[in-house]
C-alpha positions in Angstrom: 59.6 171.0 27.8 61.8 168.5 26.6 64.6 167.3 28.8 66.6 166.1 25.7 70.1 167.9 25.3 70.4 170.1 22.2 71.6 170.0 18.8 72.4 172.6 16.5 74.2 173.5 13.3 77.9 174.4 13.0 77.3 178.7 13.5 74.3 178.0 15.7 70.4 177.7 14.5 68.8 180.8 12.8 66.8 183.4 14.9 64.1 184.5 14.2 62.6 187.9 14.8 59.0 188.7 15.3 59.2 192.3 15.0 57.1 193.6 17.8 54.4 196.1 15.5 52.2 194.7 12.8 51.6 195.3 8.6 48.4 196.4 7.1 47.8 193.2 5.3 45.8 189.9 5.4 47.4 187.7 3.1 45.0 184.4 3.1 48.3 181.9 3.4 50.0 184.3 6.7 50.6 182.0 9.7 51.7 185.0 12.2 48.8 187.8 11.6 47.0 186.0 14.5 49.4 187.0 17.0 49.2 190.8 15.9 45.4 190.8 16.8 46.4 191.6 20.5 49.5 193.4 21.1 49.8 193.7 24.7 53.2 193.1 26.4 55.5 193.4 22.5 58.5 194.7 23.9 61.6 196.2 21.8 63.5 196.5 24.9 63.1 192.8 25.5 63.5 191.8 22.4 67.0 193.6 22.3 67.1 191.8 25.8 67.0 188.4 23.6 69.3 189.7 20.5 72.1 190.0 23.2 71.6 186.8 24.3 71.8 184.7 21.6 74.5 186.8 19.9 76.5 185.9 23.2 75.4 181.8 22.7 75.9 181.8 19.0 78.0 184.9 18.0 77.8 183.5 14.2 74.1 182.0 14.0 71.7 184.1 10.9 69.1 186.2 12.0 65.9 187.0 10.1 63.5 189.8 10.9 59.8 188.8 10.1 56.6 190.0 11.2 54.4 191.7 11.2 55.6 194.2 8.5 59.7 195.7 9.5 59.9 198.1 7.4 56.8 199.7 9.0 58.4 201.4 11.7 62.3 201.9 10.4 63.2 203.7 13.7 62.6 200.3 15.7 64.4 198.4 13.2 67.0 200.3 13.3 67.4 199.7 17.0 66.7 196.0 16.5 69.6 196.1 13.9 72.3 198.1 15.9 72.1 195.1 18.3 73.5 192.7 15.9 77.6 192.6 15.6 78.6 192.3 12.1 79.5 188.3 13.1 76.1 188.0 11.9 74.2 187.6 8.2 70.8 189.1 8.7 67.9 189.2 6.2 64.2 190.8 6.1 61.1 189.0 5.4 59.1 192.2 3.8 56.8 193.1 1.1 58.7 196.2 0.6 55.3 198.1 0.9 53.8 201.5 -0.2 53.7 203.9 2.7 51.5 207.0 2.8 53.9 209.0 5.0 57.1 207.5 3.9 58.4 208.2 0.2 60.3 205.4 -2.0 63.7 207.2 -1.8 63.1 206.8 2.9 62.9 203.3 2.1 65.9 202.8 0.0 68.4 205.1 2.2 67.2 203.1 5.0 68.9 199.8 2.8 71.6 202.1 2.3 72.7 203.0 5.2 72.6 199.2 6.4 73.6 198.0 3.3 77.2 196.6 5.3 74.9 194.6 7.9 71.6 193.1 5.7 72.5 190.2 3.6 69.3 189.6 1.7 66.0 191.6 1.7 63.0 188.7 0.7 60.0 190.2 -1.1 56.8 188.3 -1.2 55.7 189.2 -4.7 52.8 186.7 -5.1 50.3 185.5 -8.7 47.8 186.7 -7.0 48.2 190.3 -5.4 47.1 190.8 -2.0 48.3 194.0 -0.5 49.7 197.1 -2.6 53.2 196.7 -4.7 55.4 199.0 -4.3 57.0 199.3 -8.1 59.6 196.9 -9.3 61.7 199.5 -10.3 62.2 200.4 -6.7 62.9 196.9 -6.7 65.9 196.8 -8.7 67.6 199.9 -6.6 67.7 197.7 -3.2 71.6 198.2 -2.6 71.8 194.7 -1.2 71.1 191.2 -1.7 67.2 190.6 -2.8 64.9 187.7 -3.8 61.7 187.4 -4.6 59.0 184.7 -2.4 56.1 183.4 -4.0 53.8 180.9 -2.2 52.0 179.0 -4.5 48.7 178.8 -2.9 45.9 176.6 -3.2 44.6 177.3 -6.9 47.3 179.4 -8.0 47.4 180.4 -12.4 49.9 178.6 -13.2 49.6 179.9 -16.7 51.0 182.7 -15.5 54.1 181.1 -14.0 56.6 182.0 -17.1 55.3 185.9 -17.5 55.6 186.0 -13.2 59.0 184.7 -14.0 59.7 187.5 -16.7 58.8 190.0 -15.0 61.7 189.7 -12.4 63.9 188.4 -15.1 64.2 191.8 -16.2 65.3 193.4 -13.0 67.4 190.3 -12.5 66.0 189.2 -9.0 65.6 185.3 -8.4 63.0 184.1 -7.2 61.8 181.7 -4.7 58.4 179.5 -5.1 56.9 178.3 -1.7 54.8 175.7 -0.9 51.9 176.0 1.4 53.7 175.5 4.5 51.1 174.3 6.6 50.3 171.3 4.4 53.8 169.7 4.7 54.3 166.4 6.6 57.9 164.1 6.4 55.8 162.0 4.0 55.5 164.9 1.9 58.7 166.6 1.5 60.6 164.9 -0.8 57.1 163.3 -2.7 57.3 164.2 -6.3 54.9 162.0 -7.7 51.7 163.9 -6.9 53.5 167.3 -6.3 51.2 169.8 -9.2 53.7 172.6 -7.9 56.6 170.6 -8.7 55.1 169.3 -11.8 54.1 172.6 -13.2 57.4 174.0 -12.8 59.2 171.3 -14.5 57.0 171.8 -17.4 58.0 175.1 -17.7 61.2 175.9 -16.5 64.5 173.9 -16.9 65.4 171.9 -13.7 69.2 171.8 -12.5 68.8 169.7 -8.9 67.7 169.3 -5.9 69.0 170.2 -2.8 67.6 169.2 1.5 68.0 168.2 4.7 65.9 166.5 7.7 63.5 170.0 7.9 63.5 171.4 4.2 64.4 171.0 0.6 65.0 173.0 -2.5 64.3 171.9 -6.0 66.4 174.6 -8.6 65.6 175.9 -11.6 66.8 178.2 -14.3 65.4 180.8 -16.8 67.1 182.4 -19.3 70.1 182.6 -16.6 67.6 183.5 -13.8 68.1 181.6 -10.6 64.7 179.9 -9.4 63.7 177.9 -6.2 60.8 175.7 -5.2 61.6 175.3 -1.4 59.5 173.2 0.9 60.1 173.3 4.9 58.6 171.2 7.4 55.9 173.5 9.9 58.5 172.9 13.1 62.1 173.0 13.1 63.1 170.6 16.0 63.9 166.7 14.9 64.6 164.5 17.6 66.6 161.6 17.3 69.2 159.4 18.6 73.1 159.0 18.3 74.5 156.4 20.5 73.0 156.4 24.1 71.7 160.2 23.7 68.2 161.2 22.6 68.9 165.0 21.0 66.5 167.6 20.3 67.9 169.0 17.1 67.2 173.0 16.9 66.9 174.6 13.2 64.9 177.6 13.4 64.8 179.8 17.5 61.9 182.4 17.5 62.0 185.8 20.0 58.6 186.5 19.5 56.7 190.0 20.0 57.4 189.8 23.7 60.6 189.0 23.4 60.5 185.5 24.7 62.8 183.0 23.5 61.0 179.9 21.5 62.8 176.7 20.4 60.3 176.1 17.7 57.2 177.6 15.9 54.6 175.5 17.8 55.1 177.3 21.2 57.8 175.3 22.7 60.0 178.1 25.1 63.8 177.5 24.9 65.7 176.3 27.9 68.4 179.5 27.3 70.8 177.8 29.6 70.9 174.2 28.0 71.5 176.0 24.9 74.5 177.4 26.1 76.1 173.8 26.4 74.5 172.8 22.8 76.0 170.4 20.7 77.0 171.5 17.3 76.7 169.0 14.1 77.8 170.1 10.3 75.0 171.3 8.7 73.2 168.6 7.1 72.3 170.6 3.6 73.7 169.0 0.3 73.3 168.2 -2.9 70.8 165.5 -3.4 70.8 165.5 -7.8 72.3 167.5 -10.1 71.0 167.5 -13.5 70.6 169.5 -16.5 67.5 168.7 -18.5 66.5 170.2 -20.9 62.2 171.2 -21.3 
């Protein structure tokens, strides 16, 4: 462990929640299905432990539930939920599934009814199908803010990119293109030359700018007045670097895993809860890098 003081955006870094039960799938690309295979000591209790505790640090910091699947067991996630004030934008990493026992109409009252505390439900709707879909129609009646994640991975069709795009056009849900996140290095990031993903959606699509920061940038598109995103992150979220005499670990992304421990960064790395509470807060470093509006 680092004895580096830390850093942190204005509002706090994000949180995020390993949900403490598992999905049915094996998408080829998932970086978290390992630690489902043995599921002894996931706690909810704790993990509500940890929610309290980092609302107290940072009462205004995002949270984002991820897993796992959590919509797969709606009566822990509504405990999970209930333990963040409304300070607080939250949003679900999900593929919205198809449940044998549950019924399309469940699923959307559960949005419903937390329609107040959920900022934005994000689907992974990928070119290649790896699980089942629930229909996009169910889709289009989420009652709160959706998108659409796509990882574009390893020989994706990318013929297929602009009837992908289409189909989400029509239910008028943007959509977010992802980059292998595993294969991204700071050398990497902000390379365009020999980007293919990059490349193939400027072929296609008409390119409006680019925004980053240290850990992660965006590259913005539009179709036909839909929003799209090609968003690249680094695979960590601590940058450490030095501002007059003091060596700073910066924090972007804080895990409570399964168990509910507290993790400063996705490598394993535990978070030293009480330096946290005498963190330093910076203004976030996202902006604008270009604007454009080409035409293709």
């Amino acid at each position: 462990m680092s004895n580096n003081p830390y850093k942190t955006r204005e509002g706090g870094a994000t949180v995020t929640i390993f949900v403490p039960y598992d999905c049915q799938n094996n998408c080829p690309f998932c970086i978290n299905k390992e630690e489902y295979q043995c599921m002894d000591g996931f706690s909810l209790e704790k993990i509500c432990e940890s929610i309290r505790v980092m609302n107290e640090i940072t009462p205004y910091c995002d949270f984002v539930f991820t897993g796992g699947e959590p919509f797969s067991d709606l009566e822990s996630l509504q405990i999970m939920l209930d333990e963040i004030p409304a300070t607080h934008k939250v949003y679900i990493n999900t593929t919205f599934p198809v449940f044998k026992d549950r019924s399309e109409d469940d699923m959307i009252d559960f949005v419903e009814k937390n329609k107040d505390k959920i900022t934005c439900i994000n689907i992974s709707r990928h070119l290649v199908h790896y699980v089942e879909e629930s229909r996009d129609e169910l889709l289009a009646r989420i009652p709160t803010g959706t998108r659409v994640n796509c990882v574009l991975f390893k020989e994706y069709p990318a013929d297929r990119l602009v009837e992908y795009v289409e189909r989400f056009r029509k239910i008028n849900i943007p959509v977010q293109f992802r980059y292998d996140y595993t294969e991204t290095t700071p050398e990497n990031l902000y390379e365009e030359e020999n980007d293919k993903i990059l490349a193939d959606l400027k072929a296609r699509f008409k390119y409006t700018g680019l925004d980053g920061c240290r850990m992660r940038c965006g590259y913005h598109f539009d179709y036909k007045g839909l929003e799209l995103t090609y968003h690249k992150t680094l695979p960590y979220s601590t940058i450490v670097e030095t501002d007059g005499d003091t060596t700073y670990d910066i924090l972007y992304d804080i895990l409570i895993k399964q168990t509910g421990e507290i993790h400063g960064d996705w490598d394993g790395k535990i978070l030293d809860v009480e330096k946290y509470r005498n963190v330093t807060f910076e203004p976030y470093d996202l902006r604008w890098l270009e604007t454009c509006q080409e035409e293709i």
